[in-house]
C-alpha positions in Angstrom: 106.7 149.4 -28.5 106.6 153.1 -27.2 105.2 154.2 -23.8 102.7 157.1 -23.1 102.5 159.7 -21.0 99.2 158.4 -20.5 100.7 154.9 -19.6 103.3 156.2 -17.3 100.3 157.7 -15.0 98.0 154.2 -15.1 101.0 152.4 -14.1 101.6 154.6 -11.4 97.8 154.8 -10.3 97.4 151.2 -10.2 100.9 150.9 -8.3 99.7 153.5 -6.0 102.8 155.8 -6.7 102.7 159.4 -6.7 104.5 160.8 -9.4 105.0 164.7 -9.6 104.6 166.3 -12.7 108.6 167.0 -13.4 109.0 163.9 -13.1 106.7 162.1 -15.3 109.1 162.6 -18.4 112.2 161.1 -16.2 110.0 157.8 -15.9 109.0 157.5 -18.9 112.5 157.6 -20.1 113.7 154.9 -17.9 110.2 152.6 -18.7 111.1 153.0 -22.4 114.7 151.9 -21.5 113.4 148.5 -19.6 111.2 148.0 -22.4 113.5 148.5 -24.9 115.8 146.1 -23.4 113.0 143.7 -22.9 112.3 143.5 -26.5 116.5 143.0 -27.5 116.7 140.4 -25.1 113.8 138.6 -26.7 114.7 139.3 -30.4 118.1 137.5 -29.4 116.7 134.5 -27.1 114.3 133.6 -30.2 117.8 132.5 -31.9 118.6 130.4 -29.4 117.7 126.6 -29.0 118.0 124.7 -26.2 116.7 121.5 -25.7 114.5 121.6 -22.7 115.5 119.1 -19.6 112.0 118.9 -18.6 110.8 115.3 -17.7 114.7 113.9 -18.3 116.6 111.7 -15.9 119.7 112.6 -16.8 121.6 111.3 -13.8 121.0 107.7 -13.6 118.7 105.0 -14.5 115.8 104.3 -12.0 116.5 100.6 -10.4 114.8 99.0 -7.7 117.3 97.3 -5.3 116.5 95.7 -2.1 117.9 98.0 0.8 117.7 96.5 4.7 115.0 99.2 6.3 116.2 98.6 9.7 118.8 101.3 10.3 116.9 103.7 8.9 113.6 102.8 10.7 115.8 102.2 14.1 116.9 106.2 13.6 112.6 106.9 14.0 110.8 108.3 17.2 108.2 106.1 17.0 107.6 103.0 14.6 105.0 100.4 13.8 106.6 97.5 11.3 108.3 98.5 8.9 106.7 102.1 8.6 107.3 105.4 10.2 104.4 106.2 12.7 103.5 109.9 12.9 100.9 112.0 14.0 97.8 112.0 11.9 97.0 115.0 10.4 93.4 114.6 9.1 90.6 113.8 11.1 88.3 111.0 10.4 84.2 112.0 10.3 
């Protein structure tokens, strides 16, 4: 994919930049570079499979086990049973 001239100014319009003229060629150089780079980086990574962790426990099964709440619950500022109390947040109409 190959930049404009054309591009290089819409870019820096919309990124409220002020290019001077001499310089519009510099930019487009270095655009063209990122975007060069950008498409190698992506040609290579579409060779490469990795399985995606997404969703996966991987570190231990999920088990319920009975814990004793009280020094956790003994650690709160306030406490009403066996919950935490705090300060309500929503109002009721």
């Amino acid at each position: 994919m190959r930049i404009t001239r054309e591009e290089v100014l819409k870019i820096a319009s919309i990124s409220k930049i002020e290019i001077q003229p001499d310089e519009i060629e510099e930019v487009l150089s270095h655009l063209q570079s990122v975007l060069d780079y950008a498409a190698r980086v992506s040609e290579v990574a579409a060779n490469i499979y990795e399985p995606s962790n997404k969703n996966l426990n991987i570190v231990r099964e999920d088990v319920v086990s009975k814990t004793d709440v009280e020094p956790i619950l003994s650690q709160a500022p306030e406490r009403e049973g066996n919950f935490f109390e705090v300060p309500s947040i929503l109002k009721n109409n």
